[in-house]
DOGURO-775854 format. One line per 8 residues: number of its first residue (from 1); their letters; for each residue x, y, z of C-alpha. Coordinates in Angstrom, 1 decimal, padded with zeros to 4 digits. Layout:
N
NUM> A> X/Y/Z  ...;
This chain:
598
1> XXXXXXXX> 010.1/-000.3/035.2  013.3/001.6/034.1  016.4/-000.6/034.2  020.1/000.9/034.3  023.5/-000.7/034.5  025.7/-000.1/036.0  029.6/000.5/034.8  033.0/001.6/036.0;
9> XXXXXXXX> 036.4/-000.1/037.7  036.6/-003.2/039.5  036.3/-002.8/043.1  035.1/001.1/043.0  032.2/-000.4/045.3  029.1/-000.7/042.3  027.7/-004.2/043.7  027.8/-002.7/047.3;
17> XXXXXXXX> 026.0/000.5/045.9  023.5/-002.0/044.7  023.1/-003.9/047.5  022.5/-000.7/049.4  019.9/000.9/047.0  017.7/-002.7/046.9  018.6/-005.0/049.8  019.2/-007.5/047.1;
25> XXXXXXXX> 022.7/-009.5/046.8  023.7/-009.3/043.1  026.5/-011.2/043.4  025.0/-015.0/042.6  028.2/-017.3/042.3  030.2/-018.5/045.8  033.1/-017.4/044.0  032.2/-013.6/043.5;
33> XXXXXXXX> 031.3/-013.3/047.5  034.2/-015.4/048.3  036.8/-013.4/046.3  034.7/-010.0/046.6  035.3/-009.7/043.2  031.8/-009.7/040.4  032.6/-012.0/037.9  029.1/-012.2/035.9;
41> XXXXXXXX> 026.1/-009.5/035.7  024.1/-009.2/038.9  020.1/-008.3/038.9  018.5/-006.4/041.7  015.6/-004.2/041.7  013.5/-001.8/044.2  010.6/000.8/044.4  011.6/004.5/043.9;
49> XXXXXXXX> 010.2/007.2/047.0  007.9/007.9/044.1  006.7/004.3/043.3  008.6/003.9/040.1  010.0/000.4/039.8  014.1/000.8/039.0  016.2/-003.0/038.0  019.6/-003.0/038.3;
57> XXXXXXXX> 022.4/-004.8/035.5  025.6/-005.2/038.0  028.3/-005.9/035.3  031.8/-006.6/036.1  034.7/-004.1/036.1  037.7/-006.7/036.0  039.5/-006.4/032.4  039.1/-010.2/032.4;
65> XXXXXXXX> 035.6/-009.9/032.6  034.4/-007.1/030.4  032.8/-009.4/027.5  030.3/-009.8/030.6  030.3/-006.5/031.2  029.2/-005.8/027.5  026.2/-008.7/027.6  024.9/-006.4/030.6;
73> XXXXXXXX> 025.5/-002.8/029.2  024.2/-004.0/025.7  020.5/-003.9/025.9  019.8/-001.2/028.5  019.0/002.5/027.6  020.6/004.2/030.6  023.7/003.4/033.1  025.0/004.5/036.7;
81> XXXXXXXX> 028.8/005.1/036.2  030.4/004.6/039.6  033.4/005.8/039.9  035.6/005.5/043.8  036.1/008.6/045.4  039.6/007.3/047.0  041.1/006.2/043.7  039.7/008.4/040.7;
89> XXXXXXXX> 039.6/007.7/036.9  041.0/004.3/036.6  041.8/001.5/033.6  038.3/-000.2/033.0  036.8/003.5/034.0  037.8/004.1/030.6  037.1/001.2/028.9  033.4/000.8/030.3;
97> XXXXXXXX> 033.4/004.2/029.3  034.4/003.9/025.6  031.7/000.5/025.7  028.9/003.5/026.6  030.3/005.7/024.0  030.5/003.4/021.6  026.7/002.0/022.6  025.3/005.9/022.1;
105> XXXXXXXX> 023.5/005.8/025.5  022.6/009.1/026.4  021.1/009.0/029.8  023.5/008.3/032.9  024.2/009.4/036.6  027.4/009.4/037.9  028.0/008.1/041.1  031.1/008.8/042.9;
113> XXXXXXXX> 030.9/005.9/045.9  033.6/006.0/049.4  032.9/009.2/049.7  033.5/008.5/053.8  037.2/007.6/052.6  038.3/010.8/050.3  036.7/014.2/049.3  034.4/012.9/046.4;
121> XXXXXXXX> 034.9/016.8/044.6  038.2/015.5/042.5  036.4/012.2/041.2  033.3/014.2/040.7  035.1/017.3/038.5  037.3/014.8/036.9  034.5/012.4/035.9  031.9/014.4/034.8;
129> XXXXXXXX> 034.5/016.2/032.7  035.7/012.6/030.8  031.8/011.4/030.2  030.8/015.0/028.6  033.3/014.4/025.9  031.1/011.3/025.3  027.5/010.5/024.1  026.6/011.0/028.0;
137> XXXXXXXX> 026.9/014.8/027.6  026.8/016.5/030.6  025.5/014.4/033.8  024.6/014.8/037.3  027.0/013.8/039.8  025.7/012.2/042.8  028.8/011.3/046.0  027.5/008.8/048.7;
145> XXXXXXXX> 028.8/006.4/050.8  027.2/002.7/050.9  029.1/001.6/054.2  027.7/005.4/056.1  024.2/005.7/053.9  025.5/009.4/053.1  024.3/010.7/050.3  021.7/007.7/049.9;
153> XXXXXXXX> 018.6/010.4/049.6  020.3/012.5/047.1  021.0/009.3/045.1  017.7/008.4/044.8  016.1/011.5/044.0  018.5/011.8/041.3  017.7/008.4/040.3  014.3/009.6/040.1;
161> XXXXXXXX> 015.3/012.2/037.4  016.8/009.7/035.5  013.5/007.9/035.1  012.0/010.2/034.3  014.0/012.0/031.3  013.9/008.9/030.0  011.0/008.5/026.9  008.4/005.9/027.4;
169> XXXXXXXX> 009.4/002.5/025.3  007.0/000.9/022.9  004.9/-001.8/024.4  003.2/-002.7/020.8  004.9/-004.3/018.1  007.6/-007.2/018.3  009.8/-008.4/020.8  013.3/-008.8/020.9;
177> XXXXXXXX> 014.7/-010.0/024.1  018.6/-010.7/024.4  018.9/-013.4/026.8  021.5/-013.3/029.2  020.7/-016.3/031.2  019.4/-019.8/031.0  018.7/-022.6/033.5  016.0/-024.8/034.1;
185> XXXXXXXX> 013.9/-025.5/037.3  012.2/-028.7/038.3  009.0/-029.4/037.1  008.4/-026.3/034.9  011.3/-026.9/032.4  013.8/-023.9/030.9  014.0/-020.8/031.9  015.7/-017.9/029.9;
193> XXXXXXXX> 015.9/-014.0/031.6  016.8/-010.5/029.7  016.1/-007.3/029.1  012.5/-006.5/027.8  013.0/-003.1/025.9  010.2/-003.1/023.6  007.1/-004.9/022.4  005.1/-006.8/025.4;
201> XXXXXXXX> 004.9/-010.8/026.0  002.5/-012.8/027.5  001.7/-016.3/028.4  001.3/-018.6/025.6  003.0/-017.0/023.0  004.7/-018.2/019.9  008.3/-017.4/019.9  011.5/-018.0/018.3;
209> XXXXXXXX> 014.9/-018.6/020.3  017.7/-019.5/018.3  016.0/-020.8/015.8  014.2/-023.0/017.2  010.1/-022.4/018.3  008.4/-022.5/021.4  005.6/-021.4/023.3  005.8/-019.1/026.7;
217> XXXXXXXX> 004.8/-021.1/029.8  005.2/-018.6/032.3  006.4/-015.5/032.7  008.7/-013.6/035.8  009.4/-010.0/036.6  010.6/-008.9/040.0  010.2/-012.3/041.2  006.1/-012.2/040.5;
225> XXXXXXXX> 004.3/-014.1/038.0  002.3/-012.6/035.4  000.2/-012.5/032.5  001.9/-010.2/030.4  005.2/-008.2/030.7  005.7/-005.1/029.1  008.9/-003.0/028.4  011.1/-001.7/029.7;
233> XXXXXXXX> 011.4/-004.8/032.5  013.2/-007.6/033.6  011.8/-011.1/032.8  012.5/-014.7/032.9  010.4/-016.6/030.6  009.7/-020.6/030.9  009.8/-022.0/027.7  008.1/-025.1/026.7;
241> XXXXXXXX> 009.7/-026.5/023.5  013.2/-025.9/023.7  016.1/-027.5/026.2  018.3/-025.7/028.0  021.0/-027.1/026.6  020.0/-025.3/023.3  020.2/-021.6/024.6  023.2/-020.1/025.9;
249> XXXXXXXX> 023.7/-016.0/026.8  024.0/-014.1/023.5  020.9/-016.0/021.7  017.7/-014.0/021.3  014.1/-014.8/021.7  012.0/-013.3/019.4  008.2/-012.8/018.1  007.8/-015.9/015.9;
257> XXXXXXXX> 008.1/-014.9/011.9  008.9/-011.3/013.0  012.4/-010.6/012.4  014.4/-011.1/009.4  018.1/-012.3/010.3  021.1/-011.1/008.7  024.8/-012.1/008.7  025.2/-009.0/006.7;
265> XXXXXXXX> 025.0/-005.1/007.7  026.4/-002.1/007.4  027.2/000.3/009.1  028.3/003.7/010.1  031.4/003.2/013.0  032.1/006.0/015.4  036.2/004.7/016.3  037.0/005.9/019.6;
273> XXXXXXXX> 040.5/005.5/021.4  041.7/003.3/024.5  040.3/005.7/026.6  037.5/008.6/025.5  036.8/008.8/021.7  040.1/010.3/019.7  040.2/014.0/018.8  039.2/014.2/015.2;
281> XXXXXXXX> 038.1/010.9/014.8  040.4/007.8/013.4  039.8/006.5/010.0  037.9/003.0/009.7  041.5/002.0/007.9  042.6/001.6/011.0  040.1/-000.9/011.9  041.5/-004.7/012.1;
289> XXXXXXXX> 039.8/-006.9/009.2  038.3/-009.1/011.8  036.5/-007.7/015.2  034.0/-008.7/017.6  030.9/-007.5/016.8  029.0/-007.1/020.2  025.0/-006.1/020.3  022.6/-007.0/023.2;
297> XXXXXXXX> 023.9/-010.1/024.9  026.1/-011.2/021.8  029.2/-011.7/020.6  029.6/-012.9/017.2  033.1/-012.8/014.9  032.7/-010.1/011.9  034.7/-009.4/008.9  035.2/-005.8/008.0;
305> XXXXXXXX> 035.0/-004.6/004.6  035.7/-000.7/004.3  032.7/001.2/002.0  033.7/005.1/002.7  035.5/007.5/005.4  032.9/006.3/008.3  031.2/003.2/007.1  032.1/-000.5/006.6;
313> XXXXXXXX> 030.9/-004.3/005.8  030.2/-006.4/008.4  029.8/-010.1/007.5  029.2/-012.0/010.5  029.6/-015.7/011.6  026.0/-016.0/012.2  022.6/-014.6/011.6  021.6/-012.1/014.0;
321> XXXXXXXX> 017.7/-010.2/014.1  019.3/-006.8/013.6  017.4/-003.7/012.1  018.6/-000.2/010.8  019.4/002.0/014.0  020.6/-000.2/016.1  023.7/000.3/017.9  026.5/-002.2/018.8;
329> XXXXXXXX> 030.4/-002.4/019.8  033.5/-003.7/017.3  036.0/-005.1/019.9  039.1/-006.0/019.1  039.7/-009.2/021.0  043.3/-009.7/020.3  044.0/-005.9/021.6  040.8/-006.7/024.4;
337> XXXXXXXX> 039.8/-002.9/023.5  036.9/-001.4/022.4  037.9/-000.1/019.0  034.2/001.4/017.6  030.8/002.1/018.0  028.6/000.6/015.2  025.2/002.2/014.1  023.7/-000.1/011.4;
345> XXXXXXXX> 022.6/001.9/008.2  021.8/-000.8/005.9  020.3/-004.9/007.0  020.1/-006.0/004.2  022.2/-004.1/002.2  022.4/-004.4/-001.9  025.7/-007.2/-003.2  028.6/-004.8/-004.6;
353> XXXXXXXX> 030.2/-006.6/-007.4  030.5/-003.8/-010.5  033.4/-002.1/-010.7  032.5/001.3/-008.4  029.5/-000.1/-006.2  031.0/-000.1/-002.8  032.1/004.1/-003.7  028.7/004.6/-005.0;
361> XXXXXXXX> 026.8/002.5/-002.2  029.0/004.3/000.6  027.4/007.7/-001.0  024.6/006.9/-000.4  024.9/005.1/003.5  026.7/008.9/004.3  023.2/010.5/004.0  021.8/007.2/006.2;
369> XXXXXXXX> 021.1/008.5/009.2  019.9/005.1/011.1  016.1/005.4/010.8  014.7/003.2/007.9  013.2/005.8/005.3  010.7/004.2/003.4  010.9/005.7/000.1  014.3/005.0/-000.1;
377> XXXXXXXX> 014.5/001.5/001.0  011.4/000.9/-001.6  013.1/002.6/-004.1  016.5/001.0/-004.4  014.8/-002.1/-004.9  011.9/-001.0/-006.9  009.3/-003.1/-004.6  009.6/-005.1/-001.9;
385> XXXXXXXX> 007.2/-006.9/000.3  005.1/-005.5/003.4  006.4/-008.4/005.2  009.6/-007.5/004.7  009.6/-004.2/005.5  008.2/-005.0/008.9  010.7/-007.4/009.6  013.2/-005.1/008.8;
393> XXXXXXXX> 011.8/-002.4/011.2  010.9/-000.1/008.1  008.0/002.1/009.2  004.7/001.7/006.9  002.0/004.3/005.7  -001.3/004.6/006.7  -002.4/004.9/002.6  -000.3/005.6/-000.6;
401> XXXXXXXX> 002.4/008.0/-001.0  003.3/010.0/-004.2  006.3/007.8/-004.0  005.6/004.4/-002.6  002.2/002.5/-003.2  000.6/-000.7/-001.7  -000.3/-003.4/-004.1  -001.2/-006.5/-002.4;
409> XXXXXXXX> 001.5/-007.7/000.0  003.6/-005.3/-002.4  005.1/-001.4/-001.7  006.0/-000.4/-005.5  008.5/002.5/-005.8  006.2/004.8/-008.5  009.7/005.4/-010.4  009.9/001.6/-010.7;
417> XXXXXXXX> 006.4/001.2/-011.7  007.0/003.8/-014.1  010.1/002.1/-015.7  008.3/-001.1/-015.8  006.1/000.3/-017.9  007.7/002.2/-020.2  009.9/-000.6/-020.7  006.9/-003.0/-021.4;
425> XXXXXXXX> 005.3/-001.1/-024.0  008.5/-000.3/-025.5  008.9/-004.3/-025.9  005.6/-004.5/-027.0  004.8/-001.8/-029.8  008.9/-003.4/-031.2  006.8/-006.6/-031.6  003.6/-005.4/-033.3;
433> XXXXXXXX> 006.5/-003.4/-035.8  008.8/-007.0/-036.2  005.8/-009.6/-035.9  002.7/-008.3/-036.9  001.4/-011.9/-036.5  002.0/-012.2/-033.1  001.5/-008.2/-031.6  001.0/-009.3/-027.7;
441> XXXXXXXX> 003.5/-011.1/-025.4  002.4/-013.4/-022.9  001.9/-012.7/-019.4  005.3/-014.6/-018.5  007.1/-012.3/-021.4  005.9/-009.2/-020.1  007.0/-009.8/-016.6  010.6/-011.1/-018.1;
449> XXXXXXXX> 010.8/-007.7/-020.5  009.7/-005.3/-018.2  011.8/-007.0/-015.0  008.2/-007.0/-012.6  009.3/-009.1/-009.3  005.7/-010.5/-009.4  003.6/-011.8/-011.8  001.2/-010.5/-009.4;
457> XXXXXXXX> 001.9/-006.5/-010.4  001.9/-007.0/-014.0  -001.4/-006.2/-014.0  -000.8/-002.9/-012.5  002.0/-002.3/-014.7  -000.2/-002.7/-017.9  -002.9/000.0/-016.6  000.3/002.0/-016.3;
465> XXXXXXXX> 001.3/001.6/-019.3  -001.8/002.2/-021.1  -001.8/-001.7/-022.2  -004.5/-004.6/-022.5  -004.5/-007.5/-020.5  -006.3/-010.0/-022.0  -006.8/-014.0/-021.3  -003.1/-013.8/-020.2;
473> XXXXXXXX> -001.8/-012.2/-022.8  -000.7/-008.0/-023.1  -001.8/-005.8/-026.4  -001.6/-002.9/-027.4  -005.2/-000.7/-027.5  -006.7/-001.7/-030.7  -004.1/-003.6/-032.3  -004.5/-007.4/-033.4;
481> XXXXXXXX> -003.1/-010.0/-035.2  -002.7/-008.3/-039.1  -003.0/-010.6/-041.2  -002.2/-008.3/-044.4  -003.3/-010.3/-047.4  -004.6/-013.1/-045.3  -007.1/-010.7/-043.4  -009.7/-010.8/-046.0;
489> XXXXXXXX> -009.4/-014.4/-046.0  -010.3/-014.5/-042.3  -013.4/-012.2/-042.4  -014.9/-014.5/-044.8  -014.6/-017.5/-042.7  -015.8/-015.1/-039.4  -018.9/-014.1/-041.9  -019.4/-018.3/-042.5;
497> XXXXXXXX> -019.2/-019.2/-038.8  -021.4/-016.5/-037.8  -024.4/-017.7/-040.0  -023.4/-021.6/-039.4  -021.6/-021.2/-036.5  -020.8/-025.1/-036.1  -019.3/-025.6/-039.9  -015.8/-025.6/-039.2;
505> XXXXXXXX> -013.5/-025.2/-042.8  -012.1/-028.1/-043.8  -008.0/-027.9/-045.2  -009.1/-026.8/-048.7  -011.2/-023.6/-046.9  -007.9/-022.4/-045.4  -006.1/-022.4/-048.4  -008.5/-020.5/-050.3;
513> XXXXXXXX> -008.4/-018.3/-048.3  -004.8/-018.2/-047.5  -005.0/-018.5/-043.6  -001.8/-020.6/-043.6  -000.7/-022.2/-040.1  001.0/-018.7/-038.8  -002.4/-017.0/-039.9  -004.7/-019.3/-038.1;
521> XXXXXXXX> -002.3/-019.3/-035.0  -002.0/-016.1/-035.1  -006.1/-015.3/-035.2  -006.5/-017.7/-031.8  -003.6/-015.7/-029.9  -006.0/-012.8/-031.3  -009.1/-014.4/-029.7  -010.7/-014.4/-033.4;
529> XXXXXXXX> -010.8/-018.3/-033.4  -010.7/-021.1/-031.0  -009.0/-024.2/-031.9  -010.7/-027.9/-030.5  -008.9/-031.3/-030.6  -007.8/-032.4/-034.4  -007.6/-028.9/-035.7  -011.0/-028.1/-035.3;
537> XXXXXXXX> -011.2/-024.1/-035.8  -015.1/-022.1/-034.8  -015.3/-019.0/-033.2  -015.1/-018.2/-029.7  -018.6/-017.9/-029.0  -019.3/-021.3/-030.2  -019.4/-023.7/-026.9  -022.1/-021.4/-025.5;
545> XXXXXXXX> -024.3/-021.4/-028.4  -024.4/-025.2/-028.8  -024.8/-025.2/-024.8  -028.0/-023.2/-026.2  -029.2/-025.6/-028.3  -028.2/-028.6/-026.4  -030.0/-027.4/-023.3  -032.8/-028.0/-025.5;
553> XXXXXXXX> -032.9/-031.5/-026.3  -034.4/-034.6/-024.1  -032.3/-035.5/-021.8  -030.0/-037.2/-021.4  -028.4/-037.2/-025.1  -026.7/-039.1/-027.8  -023.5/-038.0/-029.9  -026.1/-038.5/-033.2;
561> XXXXXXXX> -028.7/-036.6/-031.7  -026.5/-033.7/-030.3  -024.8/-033.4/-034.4  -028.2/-033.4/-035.8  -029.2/-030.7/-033.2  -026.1/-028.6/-034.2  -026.1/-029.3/-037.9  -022.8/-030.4/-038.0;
569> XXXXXXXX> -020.2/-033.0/-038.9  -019.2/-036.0/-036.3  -015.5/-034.3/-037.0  -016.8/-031.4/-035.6  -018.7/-032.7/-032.8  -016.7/-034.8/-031.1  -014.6/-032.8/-030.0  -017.0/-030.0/-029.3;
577> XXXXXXXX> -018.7/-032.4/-026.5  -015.2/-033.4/-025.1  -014.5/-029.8/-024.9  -017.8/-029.0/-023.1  -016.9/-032.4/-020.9  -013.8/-030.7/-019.7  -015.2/-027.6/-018.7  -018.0/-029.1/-017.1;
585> XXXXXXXX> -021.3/-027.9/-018.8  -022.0/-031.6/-020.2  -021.2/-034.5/-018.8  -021.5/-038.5/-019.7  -024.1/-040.9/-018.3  -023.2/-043.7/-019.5  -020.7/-045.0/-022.6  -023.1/-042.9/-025.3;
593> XXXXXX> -025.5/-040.6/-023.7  -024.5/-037.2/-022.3  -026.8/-034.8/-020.0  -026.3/-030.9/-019.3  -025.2/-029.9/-016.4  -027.8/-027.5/-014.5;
């Protein structure tokens, strides 16, 4: 399905070209029919000669009217601009034209309708001359008359063409569907309808609207039900999970845990006049400091904040699911003009408090071109996570990249992973030159030095850096604990622990050999000693010998028979036994017997 919406001055005859094209009334209230006057958007729909499937928007083209008009133009990709042969270029001809100018859409057809009532060539020269001066470019100009049905054929074979130029949306990925209307029917519950441009949805999904989650009870296109509906269509979707006093038009149903929403972009803004964009350009100083931000079916209050010559700060009054590339229009509601178009650059945009950041941020944003790069978004933060990347609509790559790699649920800029690095072993090799007693940091210090996000990468970070990682602790290659005078001392007692490895030193042993309490604390940090309950010092082999040896004995065992077995002291053997307790190899029968655990 292709659907177009339509646009130009009220009464220039677009619901009756509607009406004529589908046989469908897209006026819905008694009061538009009564006043013949469209006051909200209108659906309709038919099958081309060719069998394509076309939906009509039908937006208003009263003044009073035209933040309807936007909900409709909003999400659609291409638009019929009607203009009346008998009256020409008029007021909201401009302004709906400075709304598709300001939106970027690129496809259109104009129309030039009661073409039985005037010569249509003025309204066609003049028209197509106003639109080429716009992101339209230059379109085909089709004049018919609904009342007579002249110029009907030619309508829809041009109407054909349209569909056809225009590129085939995505039907994988997420969806993002602005809603435009809610209301509920008996027995089945709430109802919501929209736009479908991307991403497909189907019957019993898990969604998101408003915040609030629900599942997809049924699903409506062209008053059928199905399955699954793909883009680009137009859907109502029953929700189950949600009231329908909770959704209003400018909410948004979207893939549950799929978007990210922001209340702050920014963005590049394309300022265009009360009629067709100014010669030259205007300057975003001439924007107010507080617009209407319009995207999709919304309407939300923003705050500008000027960055550079073309791009500004929009903090808005609510969270929206917005990506880089999209397109939106800054109204000014007190003026009730159009003022710019909006392409977001940036959402989720770095904070700007030093002294030259917004100069230097703005910089960078005028190389932005509106398509998420990877390697830049990656490496402005250094890493972020896959997750968030998706959500933000940042493309991923198949593998690594010389400049981005995966790491877990982490893309890691390689000039961050490099700075991590050098800045760790920096940190560490200043230790093992200030505290040769303590040469390694702990895993939590590394992270902290070296500014990782995630304890998670440090070990990446330490192959970078040509480190150890070691029982949570980083080293330098080679490099322990020295223990300058002391280290003598400690060989000794290595040498006695190795021949009897269960005959811990007592005090008087330490001091002998001058391991002091920064010595001995520093030799377990080196993994030269283990320390047990009550100061108890062996080496680090020593649980698994005695499992060894107590492996051998009857079972089950007594404290007595289990010192005996090891030749050692009950101050030594106590709280081996609690220590293999704890991690399980032994445990107790009873209140004196232990058994080993097979």
């Amino acid at each position: 399905m292709h659907v177009f919406a339509t646009a130009g001055h009220v009464d220039h005859g677009k619901s009756a070209l509607v009406r004529a094209l589908t046989g469908i009334e897209p006026d819905r209230w008694d009061e538009e029919r009564r006043r013949g006057l469209t006051i909200d958007l209108g659906y309709a729909w038919t099958r081309l000669p060719s069998g394509a499937q076309v939906a009509f928007v039908d937006v208003p083209g009263h003044q009073r009217f035209i933040g309807n008009m936007l909900a409709g133009l909003g999400p659609t990709s291409a638009v019929v601009f009607v203009v009346a042969a008998d009256e020409g270029w008029r007021q909201q001809s401009s302004e709906h034209l400075a709304a598709v100018h300001a939106l970027g859409i690129s496809r259109g057809l104009l129309v030039v309708t009661r073409s039985d009532l005037a010569d249509p060539g003025p309204a066609l020269a003049d028209g197509r001359s106003r639109i080429a001066r716009t992101s339209l470019g230059d379109v085909e100009g089709v004049p018919v008359s609904a009342l007579t049905g002249e110029g009907m054929p030619e309508l829809l074979a041009a109407l054909e063409r349209l569909a056809a130029a225009t590129p085939p949306p995505r039907t994988d990925g997420r969806v993002r569907l602005w809603v435009d209307r809610a209301f509920t029917i008996r027995g089945s519950g709430t109802v919501v309808t929209g736009t479908l441009g991307e991403g497909t949805i189907a019957v019993g999904d898990e969604v998101d609207l408003a915040g609030r989650p629900a599942r997809v009870r049924g699903l409506e296109s062209m008053e059928q039900q199905h399955d699954r509906v793909g883009p680009v269509s137009r859907v109502a979707v029953n929700l189950r999970g949600v009231g329908v006093s909770e959704v209003a038009r400018g909410d948004v149903l979207v893939t549950l845990g799929a978007w990210r929403l922001t209340a702050v972009v920014d963005v590049r803004v394309d300022p265009v006049g009360g009629s067709e964009r100014l010669p030259g350009g205007a300057t975003q100083q001439r924007l107010p400091s507080q617009l209407t931000l319009h995207v999709g079916t919304t309407a939300v209050q923003a705050h500008v904040r000027p960055l550079g010559a073309d791009a500004v700060r929009l903090v808005l009054d609510r969270p929206l699911p917005l990506v880089a590339g999209d397109r939106a229009i800054l109204r000014d509601p007190g003026a009730k003009r159009v003022v710019a178009g909006a392409l977001v650059l940036d959402a989720d945009p770095p904070e700007l408090r030093r002294r030259g950041a917004a100069r230097r941020w703005a910089e960078q944003l005028a190389r932005a071109t509106g398509t998420p790069d990877l390697a830049a978004e990656v490496g402005r933060r250094g890493a972020m996570r896959v997750d968030d990347a998706v959500a933000l609509g940042i493309p991923l790559p198949p593998t690594h990249s010389d400049e981005v790699a995966v790491h877990g649920p982490w893309l890691v800029a390689t000039s961050a992973l490099e700075g991590w690095s050098a800045a760790l072993a920096q940190a560490l090799h200043r230790r093992v030159a200030e505290q040769p007693l303590e040469p390694s940091l702990t895993a939590e210090a590394a992270v902290a030095v070296a500014g990782v996000p995630d304890r998670a990468l440090l070990p990446q970070v330490v192959h970078a850096a040509d480190l150890e990682l070691v029982e949570g602790r980083v080293w330098v290659p080679g490099v322990r604990a020295s223990l300058g005078a002391a280290e003598s001392g400690l060989l000794e007692l290595e040498e006695r622990l190795a021949a009897t490895p269960f005959a811990a030193p007592e005090q008087p042993d330490l001091d002998a050999w001058g391991l002091g309490r920064a010595e001995v604390a520093a030799a377990v940090r080196a993994g030269r000693l283990m320390r047990l309950d009550d100061g108890v010092l062996l080496r680090p082999d020593a649980p698994a010998r005695a499992m060894r040896v107590l492996a051998g004995l009857p079972q089950p065992f007594t404290l007595s028979e289990a010192r005996q077995a090891l030749e050692t002291t009950r101050r030594v053997a106590v709280p081996l036994l609690e220590h293999l307790d704890n991690r399980g190899w032994t445990r107790r029968v009873d209140g004196s017997h232990r058994q080993v655990v097979r």
